[in-house]
N, C-alpha and C positions, 0 to 999 in steps of 0.2 A: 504494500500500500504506500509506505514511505517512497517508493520509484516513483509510481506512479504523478505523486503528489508533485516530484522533482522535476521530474520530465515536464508535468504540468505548468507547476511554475517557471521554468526555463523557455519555454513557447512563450508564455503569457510574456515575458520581460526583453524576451529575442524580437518579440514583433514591430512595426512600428519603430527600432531604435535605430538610430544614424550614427557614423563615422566613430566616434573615439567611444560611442556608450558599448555599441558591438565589440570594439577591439578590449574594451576592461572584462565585458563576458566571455571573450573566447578566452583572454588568460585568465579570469577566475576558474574557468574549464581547468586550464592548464597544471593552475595550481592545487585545484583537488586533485586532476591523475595525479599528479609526481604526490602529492599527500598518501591517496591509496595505496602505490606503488611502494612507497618508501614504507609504509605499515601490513606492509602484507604477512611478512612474517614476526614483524613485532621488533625487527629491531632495525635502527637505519646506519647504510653503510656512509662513509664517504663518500662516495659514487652518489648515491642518494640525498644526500647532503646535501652536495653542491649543487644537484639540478635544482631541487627545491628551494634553493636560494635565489639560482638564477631564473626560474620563474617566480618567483615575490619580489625581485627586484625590476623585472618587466613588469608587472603587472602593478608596482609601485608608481611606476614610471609614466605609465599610461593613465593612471587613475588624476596623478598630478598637472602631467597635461590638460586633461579634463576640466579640474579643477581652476587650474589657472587659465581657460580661455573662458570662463563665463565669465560674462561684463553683469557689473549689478546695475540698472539706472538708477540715477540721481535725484 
């Protein structure tokens, strides 16, 4: 049920979104695999480490971009 629910919400927030909202959902994607990946058997290597570093630091990167192109008006 919990998939289901995911999948669900993943459409509902994928639809409708432009440019940099899509690219912070594909690497939040991102950063759950390498999350699953690296806990699959309970414990994380190096190798594992580092990917999941280097997707939190994409998907840091992207989020901030984001952040910093909205204008507030005045």
């Amino acid at each position: 049920m919990n998939l289901i629910n995911i999948v669900l919400l993943w459409i509902k927030l994928n639809s409708g979104l432009q440019g940099d909202t899509k690219a912070i959902m594909k690497e939040g994607m991102d950063v759950i695999n390498s999350l699953s990946i690296a806990f699959k058997d309970g414990k994380i290597t190096n190798a594992e480490k580092k990917a999941l570093v280097k997707e939190l630091r994409e998907f840091t990167k992207v989020s901030i971009k984001l952040i910093d192109d909205i204008t507030i008006p005045e």
